[in-house]
N, CA, C and O atoms as a Tripos MOL2 file, in Angstrom:
@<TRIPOS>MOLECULE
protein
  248   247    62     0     0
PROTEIN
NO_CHARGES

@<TRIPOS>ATOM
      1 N         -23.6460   16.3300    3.8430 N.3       1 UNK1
      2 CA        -23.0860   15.0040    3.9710 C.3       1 UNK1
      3 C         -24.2000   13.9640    3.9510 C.2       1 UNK1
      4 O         -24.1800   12.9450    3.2600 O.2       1 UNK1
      5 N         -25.0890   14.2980    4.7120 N.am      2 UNK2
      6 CA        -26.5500   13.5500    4.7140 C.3       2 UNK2
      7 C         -26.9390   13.1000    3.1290 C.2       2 UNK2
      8 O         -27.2360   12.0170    2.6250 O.2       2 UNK2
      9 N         -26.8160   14.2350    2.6870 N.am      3 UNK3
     10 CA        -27.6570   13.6630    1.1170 C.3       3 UNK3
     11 C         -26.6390   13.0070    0.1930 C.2       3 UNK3
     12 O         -26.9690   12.3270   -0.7780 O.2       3 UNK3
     13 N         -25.3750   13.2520    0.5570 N.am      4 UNK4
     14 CA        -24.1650   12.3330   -0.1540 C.3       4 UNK4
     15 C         -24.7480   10.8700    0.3340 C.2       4 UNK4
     16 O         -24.9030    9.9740   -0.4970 O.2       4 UNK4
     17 N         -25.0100   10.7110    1.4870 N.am      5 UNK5
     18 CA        -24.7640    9.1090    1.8300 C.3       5 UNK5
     19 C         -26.4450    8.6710    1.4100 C.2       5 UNK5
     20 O         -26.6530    7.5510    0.9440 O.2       5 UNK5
     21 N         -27.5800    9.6410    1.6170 N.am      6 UNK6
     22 CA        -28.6460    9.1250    0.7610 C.3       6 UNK6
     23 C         -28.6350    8.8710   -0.6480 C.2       6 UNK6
     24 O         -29.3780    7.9620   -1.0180 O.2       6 UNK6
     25 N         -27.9260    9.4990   -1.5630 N.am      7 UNK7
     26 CA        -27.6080    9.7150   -2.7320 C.3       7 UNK7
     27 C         -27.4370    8.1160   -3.3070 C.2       7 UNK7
     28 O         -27.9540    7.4090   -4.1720 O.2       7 UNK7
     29 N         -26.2840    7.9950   -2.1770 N.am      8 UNK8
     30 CA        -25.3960    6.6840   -2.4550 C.3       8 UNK8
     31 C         -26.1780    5.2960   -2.1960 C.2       8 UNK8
     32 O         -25.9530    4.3450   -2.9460 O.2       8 UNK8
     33 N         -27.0550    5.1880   -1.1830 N.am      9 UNK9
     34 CA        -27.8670    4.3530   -0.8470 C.3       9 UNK9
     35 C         -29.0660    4.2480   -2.2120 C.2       9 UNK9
     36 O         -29.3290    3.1880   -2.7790 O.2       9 UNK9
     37 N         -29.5820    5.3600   -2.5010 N.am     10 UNK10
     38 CA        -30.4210    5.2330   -3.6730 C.3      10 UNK10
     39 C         -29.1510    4.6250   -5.0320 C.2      10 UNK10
     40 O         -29.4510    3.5060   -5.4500 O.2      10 UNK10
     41 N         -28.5010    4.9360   -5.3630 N.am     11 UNK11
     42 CA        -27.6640    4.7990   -6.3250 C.3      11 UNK11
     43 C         -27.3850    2.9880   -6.0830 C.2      11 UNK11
     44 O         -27.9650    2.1050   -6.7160 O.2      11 UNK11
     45 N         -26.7390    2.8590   -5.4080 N.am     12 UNK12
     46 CA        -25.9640    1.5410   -5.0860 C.3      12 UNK12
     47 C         -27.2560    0.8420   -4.3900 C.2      12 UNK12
     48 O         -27.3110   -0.3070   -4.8300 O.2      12 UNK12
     49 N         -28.2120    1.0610   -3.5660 N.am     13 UNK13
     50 CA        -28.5790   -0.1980   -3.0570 C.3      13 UNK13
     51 C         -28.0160   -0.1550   -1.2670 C.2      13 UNK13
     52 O         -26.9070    0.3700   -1.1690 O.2      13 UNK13
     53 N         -28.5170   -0.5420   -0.1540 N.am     14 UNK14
     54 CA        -28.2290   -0.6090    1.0900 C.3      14 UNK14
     55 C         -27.4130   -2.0820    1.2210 C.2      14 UNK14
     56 O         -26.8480   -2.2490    2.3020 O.2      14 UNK14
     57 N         -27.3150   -2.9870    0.3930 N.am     15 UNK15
     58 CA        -26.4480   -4.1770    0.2700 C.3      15 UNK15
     59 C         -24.8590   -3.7440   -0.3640 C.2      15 UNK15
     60 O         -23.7340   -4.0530    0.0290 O.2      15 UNK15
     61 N         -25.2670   -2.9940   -1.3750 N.am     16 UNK16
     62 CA        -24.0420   -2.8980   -1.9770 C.3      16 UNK16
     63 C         -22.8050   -1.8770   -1.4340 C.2      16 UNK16
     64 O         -21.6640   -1.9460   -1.8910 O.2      16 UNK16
     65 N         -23.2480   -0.8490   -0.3080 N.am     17 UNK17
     66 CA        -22.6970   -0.0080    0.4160 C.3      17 UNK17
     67 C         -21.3390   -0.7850    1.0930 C.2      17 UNK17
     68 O         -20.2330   -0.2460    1.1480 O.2      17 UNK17
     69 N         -21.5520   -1.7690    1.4550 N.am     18 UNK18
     70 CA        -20.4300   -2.7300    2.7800 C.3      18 UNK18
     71 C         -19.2720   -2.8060    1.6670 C.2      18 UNK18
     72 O         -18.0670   -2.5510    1.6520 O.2      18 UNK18
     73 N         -20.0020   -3.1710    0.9560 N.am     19 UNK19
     74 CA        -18.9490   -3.8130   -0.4870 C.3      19 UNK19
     75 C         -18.0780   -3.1590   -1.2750 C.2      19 UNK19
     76 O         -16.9900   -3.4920   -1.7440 O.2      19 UNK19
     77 N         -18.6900   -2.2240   -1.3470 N.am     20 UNK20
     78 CA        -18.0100   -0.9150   -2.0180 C.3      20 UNK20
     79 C         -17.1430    0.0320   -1.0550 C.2      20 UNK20
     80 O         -16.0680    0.5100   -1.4170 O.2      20 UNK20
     81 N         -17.6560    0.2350    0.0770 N.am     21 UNK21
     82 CA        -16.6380    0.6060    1.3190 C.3      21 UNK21
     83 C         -15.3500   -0.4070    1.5270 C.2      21 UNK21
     84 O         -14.2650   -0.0480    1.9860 O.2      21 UNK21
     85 N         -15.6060   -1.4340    1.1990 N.am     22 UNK22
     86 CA        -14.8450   -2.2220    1.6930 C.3      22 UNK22
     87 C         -13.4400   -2.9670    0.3160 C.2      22 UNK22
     88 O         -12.3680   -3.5190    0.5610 O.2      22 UNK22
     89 N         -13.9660   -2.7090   -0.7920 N.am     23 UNK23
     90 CA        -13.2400   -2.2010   -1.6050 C.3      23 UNK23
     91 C         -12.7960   -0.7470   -1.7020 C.2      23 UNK23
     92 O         -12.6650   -0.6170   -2.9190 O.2      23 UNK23
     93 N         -12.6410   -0.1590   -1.4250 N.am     24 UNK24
     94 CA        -12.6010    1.2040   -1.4520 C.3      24 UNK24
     95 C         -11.0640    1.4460   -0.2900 C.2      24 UNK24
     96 O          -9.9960    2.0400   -0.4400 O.2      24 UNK24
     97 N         -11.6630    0.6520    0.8320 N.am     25 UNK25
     98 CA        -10.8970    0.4060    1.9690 C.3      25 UNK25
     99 C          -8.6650   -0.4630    1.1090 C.2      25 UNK25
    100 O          -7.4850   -0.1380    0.9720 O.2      25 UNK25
    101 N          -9.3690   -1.2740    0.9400 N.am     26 UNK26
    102 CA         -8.3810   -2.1030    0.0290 C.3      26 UNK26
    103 C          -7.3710   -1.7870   -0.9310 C.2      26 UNK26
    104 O          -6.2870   -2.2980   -1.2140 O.2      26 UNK26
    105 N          -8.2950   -0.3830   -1.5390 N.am     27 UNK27
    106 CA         -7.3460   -0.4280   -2.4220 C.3      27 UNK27
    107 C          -6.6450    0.9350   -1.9060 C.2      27 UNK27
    108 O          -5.5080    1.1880   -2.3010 O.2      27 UNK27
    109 N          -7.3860    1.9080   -0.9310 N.am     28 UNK28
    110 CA         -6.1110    2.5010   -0.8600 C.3      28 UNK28
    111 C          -5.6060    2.0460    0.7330 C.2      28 UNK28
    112 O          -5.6620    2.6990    1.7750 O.2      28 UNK28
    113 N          -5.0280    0.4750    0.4430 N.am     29 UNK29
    114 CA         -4.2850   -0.3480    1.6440 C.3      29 UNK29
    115 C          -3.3300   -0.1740    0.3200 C.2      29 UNK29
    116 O          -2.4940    0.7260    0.3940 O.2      29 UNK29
    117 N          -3.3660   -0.7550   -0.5760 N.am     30 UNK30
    118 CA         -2.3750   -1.0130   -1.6520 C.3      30 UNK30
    119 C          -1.9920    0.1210   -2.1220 C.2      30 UNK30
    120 O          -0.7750    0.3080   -2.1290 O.2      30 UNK30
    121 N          -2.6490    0.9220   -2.5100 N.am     31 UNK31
    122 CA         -1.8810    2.6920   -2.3750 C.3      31 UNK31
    123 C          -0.7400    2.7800   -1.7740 C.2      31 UNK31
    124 O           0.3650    2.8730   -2.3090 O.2      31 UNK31
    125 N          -1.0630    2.7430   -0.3160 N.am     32 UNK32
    126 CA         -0.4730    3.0670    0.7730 C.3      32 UNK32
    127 C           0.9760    2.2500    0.8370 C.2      32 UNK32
    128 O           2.0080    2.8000    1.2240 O.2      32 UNK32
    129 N           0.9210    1.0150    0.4520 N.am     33 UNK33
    130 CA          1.7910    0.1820    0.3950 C.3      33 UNK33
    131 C           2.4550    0.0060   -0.8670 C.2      33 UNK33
    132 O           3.4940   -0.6530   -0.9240 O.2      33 UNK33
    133 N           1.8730    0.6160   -2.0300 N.am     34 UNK34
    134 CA          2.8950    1.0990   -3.2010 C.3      34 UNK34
    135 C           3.6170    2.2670   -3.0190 C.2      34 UNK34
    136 O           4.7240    2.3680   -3.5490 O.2      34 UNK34
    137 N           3.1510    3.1780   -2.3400 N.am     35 UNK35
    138 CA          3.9290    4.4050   -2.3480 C.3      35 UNK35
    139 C           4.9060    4.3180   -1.1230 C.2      35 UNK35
    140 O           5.7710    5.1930   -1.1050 O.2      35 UNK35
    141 N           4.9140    3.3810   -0.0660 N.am     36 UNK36
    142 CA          5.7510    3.1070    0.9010 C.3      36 UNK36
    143 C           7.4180    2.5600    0.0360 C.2      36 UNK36
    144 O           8.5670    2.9570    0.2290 O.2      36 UNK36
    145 N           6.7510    1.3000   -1.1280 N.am     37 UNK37
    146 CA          8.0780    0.8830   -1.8040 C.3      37 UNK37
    147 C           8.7290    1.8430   -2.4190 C.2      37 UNK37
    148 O           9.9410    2.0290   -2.3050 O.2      37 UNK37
    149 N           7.9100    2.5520   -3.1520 N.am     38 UNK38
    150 CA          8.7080    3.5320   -3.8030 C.3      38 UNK38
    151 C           9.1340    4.5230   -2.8710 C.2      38 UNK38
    152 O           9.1740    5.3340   -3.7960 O.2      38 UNK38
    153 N           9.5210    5.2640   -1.7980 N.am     39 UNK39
    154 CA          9.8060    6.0400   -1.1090 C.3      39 UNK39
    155 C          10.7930    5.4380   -0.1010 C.2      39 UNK39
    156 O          11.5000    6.2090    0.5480 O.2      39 UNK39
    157 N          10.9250    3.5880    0.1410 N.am     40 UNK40
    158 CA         11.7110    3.2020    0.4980 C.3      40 UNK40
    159 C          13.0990    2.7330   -0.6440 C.2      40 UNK40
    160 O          12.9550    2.2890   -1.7840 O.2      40 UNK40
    161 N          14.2860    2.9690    0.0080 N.am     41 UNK41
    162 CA         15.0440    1.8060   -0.7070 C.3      41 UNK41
    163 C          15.0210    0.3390   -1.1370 C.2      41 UNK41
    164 O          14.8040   -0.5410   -0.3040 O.2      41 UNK41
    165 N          15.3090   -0.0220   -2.8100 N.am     42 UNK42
    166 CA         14.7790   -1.2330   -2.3900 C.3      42 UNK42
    167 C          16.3890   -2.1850   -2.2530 C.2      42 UNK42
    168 O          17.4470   -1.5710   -2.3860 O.2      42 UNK42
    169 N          16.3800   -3.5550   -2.0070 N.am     43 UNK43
    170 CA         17.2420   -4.4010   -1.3300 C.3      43 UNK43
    171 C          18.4240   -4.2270   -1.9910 C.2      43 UNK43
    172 O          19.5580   -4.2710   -1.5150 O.2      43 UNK43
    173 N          17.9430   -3.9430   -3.5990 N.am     44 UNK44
    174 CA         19.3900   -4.1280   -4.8450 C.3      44 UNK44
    175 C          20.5720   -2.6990   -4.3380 C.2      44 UNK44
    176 O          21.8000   -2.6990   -4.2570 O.2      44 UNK44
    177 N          19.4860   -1.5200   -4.0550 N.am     45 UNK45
    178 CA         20.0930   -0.2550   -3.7390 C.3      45 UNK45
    179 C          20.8670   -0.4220   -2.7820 C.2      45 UNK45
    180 O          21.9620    0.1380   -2.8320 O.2      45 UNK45
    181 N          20.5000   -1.2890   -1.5700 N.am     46 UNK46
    182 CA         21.0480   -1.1790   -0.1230 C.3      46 UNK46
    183 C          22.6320   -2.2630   -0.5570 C.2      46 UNK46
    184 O          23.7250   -2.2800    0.0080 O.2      46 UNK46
    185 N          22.3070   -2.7800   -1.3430 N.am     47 UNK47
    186 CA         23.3460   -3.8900   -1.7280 C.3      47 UNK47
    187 C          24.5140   -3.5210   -2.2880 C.2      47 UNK47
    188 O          25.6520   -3.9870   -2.2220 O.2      47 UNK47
    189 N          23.8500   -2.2430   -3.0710 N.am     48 UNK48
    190 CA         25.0830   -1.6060   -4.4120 C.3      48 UNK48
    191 C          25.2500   -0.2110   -2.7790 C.2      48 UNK48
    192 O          26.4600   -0.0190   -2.9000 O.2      48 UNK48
    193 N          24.9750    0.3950   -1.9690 N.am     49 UNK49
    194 CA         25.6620    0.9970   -1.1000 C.3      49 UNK49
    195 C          26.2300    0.3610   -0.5770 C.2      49 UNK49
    196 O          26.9260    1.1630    0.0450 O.2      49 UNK49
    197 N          26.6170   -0.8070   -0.2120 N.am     50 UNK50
    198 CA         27.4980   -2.0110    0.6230 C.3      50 UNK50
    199 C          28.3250   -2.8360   -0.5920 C.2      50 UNK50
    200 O          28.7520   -3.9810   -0.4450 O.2      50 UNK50
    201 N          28.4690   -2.0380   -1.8200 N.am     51 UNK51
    202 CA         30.0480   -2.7170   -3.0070 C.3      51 UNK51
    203 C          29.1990   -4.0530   -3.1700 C.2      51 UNK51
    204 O          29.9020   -5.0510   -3.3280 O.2      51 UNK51
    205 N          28.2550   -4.2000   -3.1660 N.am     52 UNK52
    206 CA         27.4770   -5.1190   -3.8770 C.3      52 UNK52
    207 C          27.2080   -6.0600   -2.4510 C.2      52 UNK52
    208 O          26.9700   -7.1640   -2.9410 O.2      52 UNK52
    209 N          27.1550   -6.1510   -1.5860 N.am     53 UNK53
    210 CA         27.2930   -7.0880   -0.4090 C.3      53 UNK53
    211 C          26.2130   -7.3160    0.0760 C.2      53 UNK53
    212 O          25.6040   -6.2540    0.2090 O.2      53 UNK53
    213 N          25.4870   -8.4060    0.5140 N.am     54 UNK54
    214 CA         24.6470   -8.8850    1.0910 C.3      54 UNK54
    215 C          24.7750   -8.4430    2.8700 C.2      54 UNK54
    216 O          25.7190   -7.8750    3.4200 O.2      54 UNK54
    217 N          23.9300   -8.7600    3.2680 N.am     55 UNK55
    218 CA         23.9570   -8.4210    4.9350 C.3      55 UNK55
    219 C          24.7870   -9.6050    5.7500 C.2      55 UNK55
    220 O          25.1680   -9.5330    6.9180 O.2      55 UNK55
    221 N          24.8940  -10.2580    5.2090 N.am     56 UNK56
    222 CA         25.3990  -11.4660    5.4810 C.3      56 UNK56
    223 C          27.0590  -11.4570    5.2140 C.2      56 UNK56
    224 O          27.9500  -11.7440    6.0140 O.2      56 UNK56
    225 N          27.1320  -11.1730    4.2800 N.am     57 UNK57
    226 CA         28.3780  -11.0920    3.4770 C.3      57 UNK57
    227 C          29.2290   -9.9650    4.2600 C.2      57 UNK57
    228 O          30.3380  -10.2620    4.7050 O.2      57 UNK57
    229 N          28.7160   -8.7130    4.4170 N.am     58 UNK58
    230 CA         29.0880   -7.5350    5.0450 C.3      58 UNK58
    231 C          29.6150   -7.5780    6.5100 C.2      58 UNK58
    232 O          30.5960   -6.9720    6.9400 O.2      58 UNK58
    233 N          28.6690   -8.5190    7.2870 N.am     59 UNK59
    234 CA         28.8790   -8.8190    8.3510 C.3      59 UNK59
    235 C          30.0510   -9.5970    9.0480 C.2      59 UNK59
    236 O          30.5180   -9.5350   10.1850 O.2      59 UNK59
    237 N          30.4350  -10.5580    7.6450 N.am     60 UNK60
    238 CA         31.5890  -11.7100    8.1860 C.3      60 UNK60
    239 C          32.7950  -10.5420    7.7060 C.2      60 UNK60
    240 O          33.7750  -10.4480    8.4450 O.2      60 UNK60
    241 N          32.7320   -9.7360    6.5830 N.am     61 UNK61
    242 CA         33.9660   -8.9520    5.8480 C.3      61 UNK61
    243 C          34.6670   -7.7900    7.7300 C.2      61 UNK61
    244 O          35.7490   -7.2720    8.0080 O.2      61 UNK61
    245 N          33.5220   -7.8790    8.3800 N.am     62 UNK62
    246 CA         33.6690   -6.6710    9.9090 C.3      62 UNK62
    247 C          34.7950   -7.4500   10.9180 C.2      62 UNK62
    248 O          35.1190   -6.9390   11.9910 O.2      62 UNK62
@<TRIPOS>BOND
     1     1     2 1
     2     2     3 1
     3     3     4 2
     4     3     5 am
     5     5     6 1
     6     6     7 1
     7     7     8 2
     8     7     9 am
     9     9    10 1
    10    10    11 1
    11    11    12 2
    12    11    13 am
    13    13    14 1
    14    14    15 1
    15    15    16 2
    16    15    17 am
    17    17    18 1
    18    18    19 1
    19    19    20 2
    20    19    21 am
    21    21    22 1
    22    22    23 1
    23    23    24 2
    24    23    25 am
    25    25    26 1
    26    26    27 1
    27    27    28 2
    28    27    29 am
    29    29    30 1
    30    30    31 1
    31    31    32 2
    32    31    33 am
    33    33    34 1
    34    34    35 1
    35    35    36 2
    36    35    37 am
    37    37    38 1
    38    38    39 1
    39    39    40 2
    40    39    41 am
    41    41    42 1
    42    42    43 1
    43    43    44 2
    44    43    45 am
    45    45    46 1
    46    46    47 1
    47    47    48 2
    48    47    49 am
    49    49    50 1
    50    50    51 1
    51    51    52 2
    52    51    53 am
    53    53    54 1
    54    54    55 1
    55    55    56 2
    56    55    57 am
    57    57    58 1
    58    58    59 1
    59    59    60 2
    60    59    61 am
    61    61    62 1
    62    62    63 1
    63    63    64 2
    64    63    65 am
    65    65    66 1
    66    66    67 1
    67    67    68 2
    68    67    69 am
    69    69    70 1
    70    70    71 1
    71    71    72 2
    72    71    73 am
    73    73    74 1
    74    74    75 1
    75    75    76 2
    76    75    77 am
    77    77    78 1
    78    78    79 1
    79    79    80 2
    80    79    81 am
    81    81    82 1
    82    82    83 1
    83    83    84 2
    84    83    85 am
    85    85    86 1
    86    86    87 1
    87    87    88 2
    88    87    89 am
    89    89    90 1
    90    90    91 1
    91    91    92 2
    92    91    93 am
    93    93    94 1
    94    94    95 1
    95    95    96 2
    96    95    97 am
    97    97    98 1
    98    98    99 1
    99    99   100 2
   100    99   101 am
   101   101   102 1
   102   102   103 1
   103   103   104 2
   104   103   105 am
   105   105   106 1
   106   106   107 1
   107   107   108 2
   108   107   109 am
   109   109   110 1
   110   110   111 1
   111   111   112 2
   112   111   113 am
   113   113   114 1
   114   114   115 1
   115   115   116 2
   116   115   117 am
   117   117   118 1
   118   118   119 1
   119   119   120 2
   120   119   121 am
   121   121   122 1
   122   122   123 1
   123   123   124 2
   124   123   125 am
   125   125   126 1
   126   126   127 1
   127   127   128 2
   128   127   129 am
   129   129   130 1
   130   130   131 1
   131   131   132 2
   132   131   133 am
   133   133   134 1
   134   134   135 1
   135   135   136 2
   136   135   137 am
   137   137   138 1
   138   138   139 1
   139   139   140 2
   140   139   141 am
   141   141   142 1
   142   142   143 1
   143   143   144 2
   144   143   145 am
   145   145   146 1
   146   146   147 1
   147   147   148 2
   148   147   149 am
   149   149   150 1
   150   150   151 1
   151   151   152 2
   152   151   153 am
   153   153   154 1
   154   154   155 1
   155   155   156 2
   156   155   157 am
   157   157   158 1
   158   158   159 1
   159   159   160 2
   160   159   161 am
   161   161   162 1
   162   162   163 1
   163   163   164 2
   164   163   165 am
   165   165   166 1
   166   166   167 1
   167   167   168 2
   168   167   169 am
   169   169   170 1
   170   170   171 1
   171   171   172 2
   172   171   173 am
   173   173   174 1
   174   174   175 1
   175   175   176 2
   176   175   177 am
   177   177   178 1
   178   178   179 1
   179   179   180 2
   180   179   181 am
   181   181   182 1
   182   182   183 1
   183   183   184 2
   184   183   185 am
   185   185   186 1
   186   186   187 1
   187   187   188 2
   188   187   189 am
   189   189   190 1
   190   190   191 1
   191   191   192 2
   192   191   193 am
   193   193   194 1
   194   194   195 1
   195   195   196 2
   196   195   197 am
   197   197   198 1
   198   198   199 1
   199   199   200 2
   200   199   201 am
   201   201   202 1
   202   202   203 1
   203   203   204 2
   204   203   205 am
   205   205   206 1
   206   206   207 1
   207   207   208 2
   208   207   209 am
   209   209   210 1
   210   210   211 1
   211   211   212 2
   212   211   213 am
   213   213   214 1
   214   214   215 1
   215   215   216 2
   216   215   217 am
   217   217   218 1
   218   218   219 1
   219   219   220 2
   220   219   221 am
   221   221   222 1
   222   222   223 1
   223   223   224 2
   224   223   225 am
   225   225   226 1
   226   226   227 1
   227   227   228 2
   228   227   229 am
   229   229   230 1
   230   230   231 1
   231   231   232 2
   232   231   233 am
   233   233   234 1
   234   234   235 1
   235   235   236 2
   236   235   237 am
   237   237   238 1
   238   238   239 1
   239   239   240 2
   240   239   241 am
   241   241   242 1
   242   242   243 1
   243   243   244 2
   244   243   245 am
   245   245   246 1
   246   246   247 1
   247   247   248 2
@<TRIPOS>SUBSTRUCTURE
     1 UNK1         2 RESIDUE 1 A UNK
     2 UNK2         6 RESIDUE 1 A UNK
     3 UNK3        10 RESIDUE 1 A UNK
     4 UNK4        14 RESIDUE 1 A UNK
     5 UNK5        18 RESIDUE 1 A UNK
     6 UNK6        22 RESIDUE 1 A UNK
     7 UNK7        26 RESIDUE 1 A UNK
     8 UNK8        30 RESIDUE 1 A UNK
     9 UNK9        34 RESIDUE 1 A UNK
    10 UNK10       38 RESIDUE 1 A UNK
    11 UNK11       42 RESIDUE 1 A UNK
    12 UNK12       46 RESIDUE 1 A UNK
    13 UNK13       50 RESIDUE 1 A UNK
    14 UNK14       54 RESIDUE 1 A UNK
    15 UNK15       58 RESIDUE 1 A UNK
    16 UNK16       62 RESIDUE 1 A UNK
    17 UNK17       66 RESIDUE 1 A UNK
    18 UNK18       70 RESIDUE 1 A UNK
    19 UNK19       74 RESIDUE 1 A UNK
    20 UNK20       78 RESIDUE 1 A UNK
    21 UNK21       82 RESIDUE 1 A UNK
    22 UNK22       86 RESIDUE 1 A UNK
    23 UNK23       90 RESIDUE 1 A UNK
    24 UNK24       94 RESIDUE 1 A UNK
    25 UNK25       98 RESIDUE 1 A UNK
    26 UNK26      102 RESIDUE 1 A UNK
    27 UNK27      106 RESIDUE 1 A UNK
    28 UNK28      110 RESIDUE 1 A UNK
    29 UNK29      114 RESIDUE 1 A UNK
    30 UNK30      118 RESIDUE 1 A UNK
    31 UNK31      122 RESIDUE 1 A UNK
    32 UNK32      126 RESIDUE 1 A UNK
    33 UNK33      130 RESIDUE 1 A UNK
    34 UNK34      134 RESIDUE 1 A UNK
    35 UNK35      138 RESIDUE 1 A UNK
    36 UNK36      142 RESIDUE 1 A UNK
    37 UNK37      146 RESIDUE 1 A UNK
    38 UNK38      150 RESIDUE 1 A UNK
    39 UNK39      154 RESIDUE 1 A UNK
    40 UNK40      158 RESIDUE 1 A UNK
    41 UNK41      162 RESIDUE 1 A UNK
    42 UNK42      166 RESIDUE 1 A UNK
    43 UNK43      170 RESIDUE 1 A UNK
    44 UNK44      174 RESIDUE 1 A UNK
    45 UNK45      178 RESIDUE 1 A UNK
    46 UNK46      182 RESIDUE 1 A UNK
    47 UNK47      186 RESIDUE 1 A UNK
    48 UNK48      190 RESIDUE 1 A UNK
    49 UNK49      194 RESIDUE 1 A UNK
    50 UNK50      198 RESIDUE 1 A UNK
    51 UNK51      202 RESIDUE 1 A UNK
    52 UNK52      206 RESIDUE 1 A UNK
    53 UNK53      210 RESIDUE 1 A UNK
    54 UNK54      214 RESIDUE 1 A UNK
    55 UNK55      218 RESIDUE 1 A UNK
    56 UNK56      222 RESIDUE 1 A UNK
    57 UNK57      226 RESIDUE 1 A UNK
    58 UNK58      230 RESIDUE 1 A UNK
    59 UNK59      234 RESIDUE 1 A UNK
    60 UNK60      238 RESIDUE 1 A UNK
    61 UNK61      242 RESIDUE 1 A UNK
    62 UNK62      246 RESIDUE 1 A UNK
């Protein structure tokens, strides 16, 4: 592991390390949060299980 992170310091530079961690960090935030949408329902789905109805709409029809 030692010579991975020396590796990287020779390669990149001791400035460019923060930067690149920190992109690195970011994008799998957005990963994380693309694969959340797709694994959730999205609003149109929840709408067409409720005969097309809004939450709103559904609520006054009760």
């Amino acid at each position: 592991m030692a010579i991975l992170i020396g590796f990287a310091v020779l390669l990149f530079g001791s400035k460019k390390i923060p930067e690149l961690a920190r992109s690195l960090g970011l994008a799998k935030g957005e990963y994380e949060m693309a694969v959340s949408e797709v694994r959730s329902p999205s609003e149109a789905e929840r709408d067409m299980d409720r005969g097309g109805m809004t939450d709103d709409v559904a609520d006054e029809a009760e």
